[in-house]
C-alpha positions in Angstrom: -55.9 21.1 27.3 -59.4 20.5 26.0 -62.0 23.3 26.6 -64.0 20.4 28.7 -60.7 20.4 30.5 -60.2 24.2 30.7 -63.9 24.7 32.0 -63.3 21.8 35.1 -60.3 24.2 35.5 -62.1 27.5 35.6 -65.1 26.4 37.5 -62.7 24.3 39.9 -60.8 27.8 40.8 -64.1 29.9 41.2 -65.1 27.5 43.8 -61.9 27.4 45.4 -61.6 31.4 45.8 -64.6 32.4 46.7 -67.5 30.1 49.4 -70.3 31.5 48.0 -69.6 30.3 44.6 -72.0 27.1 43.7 -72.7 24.8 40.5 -76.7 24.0 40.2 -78.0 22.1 37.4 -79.0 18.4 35.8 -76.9 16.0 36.6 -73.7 18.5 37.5 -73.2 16.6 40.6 -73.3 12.6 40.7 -73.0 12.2 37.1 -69.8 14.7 36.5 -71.7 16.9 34.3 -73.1 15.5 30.9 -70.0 16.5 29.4 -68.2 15.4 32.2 -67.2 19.3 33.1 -67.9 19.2 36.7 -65.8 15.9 36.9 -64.7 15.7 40.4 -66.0 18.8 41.3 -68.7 16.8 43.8 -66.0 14.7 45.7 -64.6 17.9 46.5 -66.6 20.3 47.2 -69.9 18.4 48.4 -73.6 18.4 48.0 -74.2 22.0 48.8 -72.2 23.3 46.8 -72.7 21.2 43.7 -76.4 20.8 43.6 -77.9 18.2 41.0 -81.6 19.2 39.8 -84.7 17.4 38.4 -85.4 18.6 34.6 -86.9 21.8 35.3 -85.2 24.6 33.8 -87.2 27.6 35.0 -87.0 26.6 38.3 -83.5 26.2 38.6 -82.7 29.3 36.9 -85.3 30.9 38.9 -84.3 29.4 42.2 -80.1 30.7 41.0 -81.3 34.2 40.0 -82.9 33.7 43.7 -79.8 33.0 45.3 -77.5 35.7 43.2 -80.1 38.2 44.7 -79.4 37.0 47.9 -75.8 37.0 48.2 -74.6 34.1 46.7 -73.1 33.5 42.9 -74.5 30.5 41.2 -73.1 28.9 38.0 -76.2 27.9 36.7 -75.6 24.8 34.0 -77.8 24.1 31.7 -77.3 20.1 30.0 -77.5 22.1 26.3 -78.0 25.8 25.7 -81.0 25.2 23.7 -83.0 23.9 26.7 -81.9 27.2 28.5 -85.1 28.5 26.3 -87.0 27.2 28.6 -86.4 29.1 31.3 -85.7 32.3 29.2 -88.2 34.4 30.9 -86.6 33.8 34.0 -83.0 34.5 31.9 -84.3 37.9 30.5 -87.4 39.0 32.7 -85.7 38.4 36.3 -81.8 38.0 36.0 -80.7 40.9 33.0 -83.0 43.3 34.0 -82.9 43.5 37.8 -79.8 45.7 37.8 -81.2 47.9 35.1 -84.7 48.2 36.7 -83.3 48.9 39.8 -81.2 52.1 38.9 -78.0 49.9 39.1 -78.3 49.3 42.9 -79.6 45.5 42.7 -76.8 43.3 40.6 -77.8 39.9 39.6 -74.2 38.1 39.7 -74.6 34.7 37.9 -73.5 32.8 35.1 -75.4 30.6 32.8 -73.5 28.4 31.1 -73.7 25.1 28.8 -72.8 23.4 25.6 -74.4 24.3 22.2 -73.7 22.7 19.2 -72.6 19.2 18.1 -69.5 17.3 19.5 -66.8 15.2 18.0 
C-alpha cells in the first residue's frame, strides 16, 4: 500500500464513521486531489461533503476552523504544505489557540493536512 493509498484509506473511513466529517480544499473534489488522495472520495460521498475551493488559503482555513467551531470536523487540505503559510494566521491565531484561550471549554477539532516535499 502506498501512503497516497493509505491516506484515500484513512480519509475514506473518517467519512464513513462519522456525517459530520468533510474534505475542503483545491481541487479535492473533481480533480481527485492533486495527488490523487481524495480519488473517488467525490463519487461517493458528494459535493457537500467534498468541497472543492478557489486558491485562497486563508479563507478556506478560516471558513474550516469556522465550521470545527460549529460542530462539524473538517479535513482541511492544503495542495502543498508550504502554501498552508498562507493562511497561518488563521492556523495559529484562530484554530490552536481557541481551546487554550478559552479555558479548554471551546475545542477546535480539525485537521490540516497536505504533502511537503518532493515526489518520485
Amino acid at each position: 500500500m502506498t501512503v497516497r493509498e493509505a491516506l484515500n484509506t484513512a480519509l475514506d473511513e473518517e467519512l464513513t464513521r462519522d456525517d459530520r466529517v468533510f474534505l475542503i480544499g483545491e481541487e479535492v473534489a473533481q480533480y481527485n486531489g492533486a495527488y490523487k488522495v481524495s480519488k473517488g472520495l467525490l463519487d461517493k460521498y458528494g459535493p457537500m461533503r467534498i468541497v472543492d475551493t478557489p486558491i485562497t488559503e486563508s479563507g478556506f482555513a478560516g471558513l474550516a476552523i469556522g465550521a470545527a467551531l460549529s460542530g462539524l470536523r473538517p479535513i482541511c487540505e492544503f495542495m502543498t504544505f508550504n502554501f498552508s503559510m498562507q493562511a497561518i494566521d488563521q492556523i495559529v491565531n484562530s484554530a490552536a489557540k481557541v481551546h487554550y484561550m478559552n479555558g479548554g471549554i471551546v475545542p477546535c477539532p480539525i485537521v490540516f493536512r497536505g504533502p511537503n516535499g518532493f515526489a518520485a
